[in-house]
N, C-alpha and C positions, 0 to 999 in steps of 0.2 A: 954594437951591431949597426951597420949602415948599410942602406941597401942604393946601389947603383942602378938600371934600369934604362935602356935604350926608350922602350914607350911612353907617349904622354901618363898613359894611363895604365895602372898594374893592383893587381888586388892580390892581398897577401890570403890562401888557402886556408880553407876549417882546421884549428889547430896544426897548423904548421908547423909551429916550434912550443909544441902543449909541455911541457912540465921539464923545460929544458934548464932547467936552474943553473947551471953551467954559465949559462947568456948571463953573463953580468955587467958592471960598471955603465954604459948609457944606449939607449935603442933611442933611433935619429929618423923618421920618419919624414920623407921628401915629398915635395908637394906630387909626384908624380903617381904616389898612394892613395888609391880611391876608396879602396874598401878594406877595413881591417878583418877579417874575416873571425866568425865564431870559433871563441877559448885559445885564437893564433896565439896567444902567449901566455896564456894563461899557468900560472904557476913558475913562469922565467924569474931571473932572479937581478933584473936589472935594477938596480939605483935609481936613474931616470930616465924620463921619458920626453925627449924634445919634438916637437912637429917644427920642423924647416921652414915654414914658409913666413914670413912673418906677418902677415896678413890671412887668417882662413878666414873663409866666407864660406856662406849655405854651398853655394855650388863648386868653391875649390876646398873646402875639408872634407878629408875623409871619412866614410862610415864606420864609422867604430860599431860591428857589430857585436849580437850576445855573449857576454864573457869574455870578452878579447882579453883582458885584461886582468881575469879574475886569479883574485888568490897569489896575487905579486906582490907578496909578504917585504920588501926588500925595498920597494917604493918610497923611498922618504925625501923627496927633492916636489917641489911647488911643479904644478902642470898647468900649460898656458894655453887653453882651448880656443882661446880666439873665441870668433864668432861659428864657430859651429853650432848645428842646427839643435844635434838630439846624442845624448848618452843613453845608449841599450843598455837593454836592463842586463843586470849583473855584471855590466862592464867594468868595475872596479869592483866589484864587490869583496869585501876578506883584504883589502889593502891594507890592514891595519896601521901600518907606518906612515900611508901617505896623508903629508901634513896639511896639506893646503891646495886648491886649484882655483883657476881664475879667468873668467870667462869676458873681462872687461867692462864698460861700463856702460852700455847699451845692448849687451847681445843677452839673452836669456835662453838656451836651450832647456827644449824636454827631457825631462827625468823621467826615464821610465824603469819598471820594475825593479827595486834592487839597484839600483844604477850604481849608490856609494853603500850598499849597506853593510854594515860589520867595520864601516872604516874609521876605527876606535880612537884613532888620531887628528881627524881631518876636522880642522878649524877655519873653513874660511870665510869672509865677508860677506855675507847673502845681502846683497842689494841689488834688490827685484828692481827694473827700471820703472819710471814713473809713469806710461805711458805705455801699454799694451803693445808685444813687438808680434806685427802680423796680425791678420783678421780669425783667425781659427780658435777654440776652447782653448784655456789654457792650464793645463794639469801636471800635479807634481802625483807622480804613478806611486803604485803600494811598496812599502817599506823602500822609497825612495833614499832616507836618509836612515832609517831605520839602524839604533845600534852605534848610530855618531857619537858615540859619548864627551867626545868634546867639544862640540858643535857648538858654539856661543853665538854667531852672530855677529853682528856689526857690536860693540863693545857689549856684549851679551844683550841685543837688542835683536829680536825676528820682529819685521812689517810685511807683514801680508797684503798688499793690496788690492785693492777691488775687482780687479780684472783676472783673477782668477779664478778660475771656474771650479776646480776641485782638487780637494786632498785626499789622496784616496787613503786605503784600510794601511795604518801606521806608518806613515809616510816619515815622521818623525819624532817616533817611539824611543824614548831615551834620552834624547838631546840635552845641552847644556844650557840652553839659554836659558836668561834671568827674567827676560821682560818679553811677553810673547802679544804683540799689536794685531788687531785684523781695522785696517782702513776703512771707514764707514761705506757702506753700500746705501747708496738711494732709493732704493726702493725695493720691494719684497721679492721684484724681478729680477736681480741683481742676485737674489741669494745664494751664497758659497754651498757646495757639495762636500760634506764633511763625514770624510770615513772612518769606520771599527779602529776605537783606539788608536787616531793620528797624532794624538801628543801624548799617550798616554808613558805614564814614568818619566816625564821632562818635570824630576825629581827641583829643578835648581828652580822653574817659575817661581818667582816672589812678590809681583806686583799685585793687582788688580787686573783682573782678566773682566773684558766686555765682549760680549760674543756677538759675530755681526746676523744676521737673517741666514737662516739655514736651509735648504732645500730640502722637501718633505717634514717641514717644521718637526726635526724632530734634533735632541742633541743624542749622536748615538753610542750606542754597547760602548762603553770604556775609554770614551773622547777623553777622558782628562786625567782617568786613572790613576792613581799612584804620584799625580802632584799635588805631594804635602805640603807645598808652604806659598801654595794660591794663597791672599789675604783677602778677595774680595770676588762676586761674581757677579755682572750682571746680566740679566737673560732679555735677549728679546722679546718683545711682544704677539709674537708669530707664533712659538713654542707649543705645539701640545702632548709632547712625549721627552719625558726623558730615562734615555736607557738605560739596560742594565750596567750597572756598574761607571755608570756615565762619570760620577764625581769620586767614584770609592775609595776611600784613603784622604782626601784631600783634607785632611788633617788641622791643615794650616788656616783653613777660612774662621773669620772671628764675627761674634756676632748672632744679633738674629735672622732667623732664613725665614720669607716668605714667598710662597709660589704663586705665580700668575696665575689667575682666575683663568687664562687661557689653557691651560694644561690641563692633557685629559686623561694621563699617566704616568706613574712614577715608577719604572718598575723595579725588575730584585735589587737590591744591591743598590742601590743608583745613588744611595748618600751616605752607605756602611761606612762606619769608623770616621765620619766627620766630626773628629768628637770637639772641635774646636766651634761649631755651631751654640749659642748659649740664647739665653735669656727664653721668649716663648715662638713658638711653629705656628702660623698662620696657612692654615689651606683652605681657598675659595676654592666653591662647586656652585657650578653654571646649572643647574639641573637641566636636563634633554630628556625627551623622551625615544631617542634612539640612541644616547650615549652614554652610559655609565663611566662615572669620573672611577678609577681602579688604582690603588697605591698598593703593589708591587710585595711579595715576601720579603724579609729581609732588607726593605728600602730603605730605612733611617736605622736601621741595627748599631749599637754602637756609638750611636750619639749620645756621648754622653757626657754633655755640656749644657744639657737641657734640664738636668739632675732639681734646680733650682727654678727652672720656666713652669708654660703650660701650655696645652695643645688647645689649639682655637679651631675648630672647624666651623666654618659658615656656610648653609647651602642658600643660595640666592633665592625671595619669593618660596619660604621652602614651605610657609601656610598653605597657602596656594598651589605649589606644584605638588606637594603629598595629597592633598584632597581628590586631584587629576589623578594619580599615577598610583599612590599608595595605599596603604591601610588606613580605614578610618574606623577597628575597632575601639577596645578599650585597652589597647597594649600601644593607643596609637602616639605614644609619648615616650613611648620607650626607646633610648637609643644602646645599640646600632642595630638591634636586630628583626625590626621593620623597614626603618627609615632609609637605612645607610644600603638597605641590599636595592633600593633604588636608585638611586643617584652614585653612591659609592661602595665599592668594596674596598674593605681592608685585606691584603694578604698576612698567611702564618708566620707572625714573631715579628711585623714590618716595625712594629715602632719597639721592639725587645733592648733592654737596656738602657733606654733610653733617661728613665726614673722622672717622667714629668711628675710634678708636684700634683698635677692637676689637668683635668682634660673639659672643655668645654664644647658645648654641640648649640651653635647661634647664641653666644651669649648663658647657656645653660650649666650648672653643673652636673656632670655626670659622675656618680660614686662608684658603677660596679661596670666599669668596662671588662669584658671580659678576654681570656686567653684566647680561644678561637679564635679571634678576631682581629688578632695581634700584637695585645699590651701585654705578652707574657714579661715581667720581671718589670715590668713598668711601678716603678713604687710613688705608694699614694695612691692607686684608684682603686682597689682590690678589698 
């Protein structure tokens, strides 16, 4: 399909040629196409897709708007965007054959919503420029790449770099890559906006992941989900929440885990089935008298690599801030069920399965932790 056109300027109509599968072998888009108009092709059955011009720019490419393109099952030839601005969301979306696109090597367009999501094929080169294109945030939108499953990267290498501003909720949920980079950020003001499950199930991760400064210091619900064969994490210093299901599954981390004194939560879920965590769990608590430190139901469920460790809890100045805050009967040595409902609570079955050897409170040993309070199946303290 080519289209001829006497005006500079011509905008192809909302679904125009919607589910025309017919349209096959190549669609040739002339620079004299401004605006691709919503689902115009969506579900056509063309092979490829060439833009004419061989130079687009912000102000000579066309708009590709919502779904132009979506559900062009038939797509499997490389797309050469040029420097266009922005891919609307769902503009490819369900492409599952399209193998590759390429943007060149200074131009970075917005990805918004869906933009490639479902497209189970698409392997191509993500290299983010070195050097921020434009002065405006710069965001990769929800379920942007979401569902890529063969999405690897520069030789299965993703670099995120600093001058992004956000990933929003599962922007790249599934993906392939091996070695997932975020560029150091300078300072706390710099911190990336990191959404509900944006890598979560990027099943292949295998390196050492270092997470840069996060906005709302928090890492959220399901960021890293279901990637089993992380080897390593390290957290910023920023950190005082990590969400539910934040780490869940990540199977593959080795070693022992300690959490930052800065963290003021651990919630449900957030380190279930880490069962590759071993030796002993270290958690510092800052005592506040407007903050309770709270570890989450079901938080460490699962880990059970801990089988041979032991739990260390330390609450900082805790002589002294229990005198302040707490009970000073004759049960005043009792832990957890004075102590710990001041500074912390445990939620129901958080450390379940876990089988620490042994549980310690500042240096203390504790013989009879009890179920309410989380150590259900926890063997050895019972």
């Amino acid at each position: 399909l080519y289209f001829e056109t006497k005006d500079s300027s011509y905008s192809i109509p909302y679904k125009a040629f919607y589910e025309m599968s017919n349209l096959q072998d190549k669609l040739i888009i002339p620079s004299s196409i401004t605006i691709i108009g919503e689902y115009a092709f969506s579900g056509c059955g063309f092979y490829h897709v060439v833009f004419e011009s061989q130079i687009l720019t912000p102000s000579t490419s066309p708009t590709i708007k919502e779904g132009a393109f979506y559900n062009c099952k038939n797509l499997n030839d490389t797309i050469n965007f040029g420097n266009i601005a922005t891919i609307s969301k769902r503009a490819f979306a369900g492409c599952s054959r399209l193998p590759s696109i390429d943007f060149g090597t200074s131009n970075l367009p917005i990805f918004e919503r869906s933009a490639f999501e479902d497209c189970s094929s698409l392997d191509f080169k993500v290299n983010f420029p070195t050097t921020k294109p434009g002065t405006n945030p710069y965001i990769i939108n929800k379920y942007a790449f979401s569902g890529c499953s063969s999405l690897e990267g520069t030789h299965g290498h993703l670099i995120i770099p600093a001058y992004i501003d956000t990933i929003d909720d599962y922007a790249f949920q599934g993906c392939a890559f091996q070695h997932l980079e975020f560029k150091k950020r300078d300072a706390q003001s710099d911190a990336l906006t990191l959404g509900v499950g944006a890598f979560s199930g990027c099943k292949y991760i295998s390196f050492d992941l270092v997470l840069p400064y996060l906005k709302g210091k928090k890492i959220p619900d399901r960021s890293f989900s279901g990637c089993s064969r992380i080897q390593y994490i390290e957290y910023p210093d920023n950190i005082k929440i990590i969400g539910k299901y934040a780490f869940n599954g990540c199977s593959g981390v080795k070693g022992p885990l300690e959490i930052p004194s800065s963290v003021k939560r651990i919630e449900d879920y957030a380190f279930a089935g880490c069962s590759g965590y071993s030796g002993s769990l270290t958690i510092n608590v800052e005592p506040s008298d407007d903050v309770q430190t709270i570890i989450g139901p079901h938080a460490f469920e699962g880990c059970s690599g801990f089988k041979k460790g032991e739990l260390h809890i330390f609450v900082e100045n805790d002589e002294e801030s229990f005198r302040a805050y707490g009970n000073t009967g004759p049960n005043q040595n009792q832990f957890p069920y004075f102590r710990y409902r001041y500074f912390l609570r445990i939620g129901t079955e958080a450390f379940k399965d876990t089988k620490f050897k042994n549980v310690y409170y500042n240096g203390r040993f504790q013989p009879d932790c009890d179920y309410d309070i989380g150590f259900s199946h926890t063997k050895g303290i019972h």
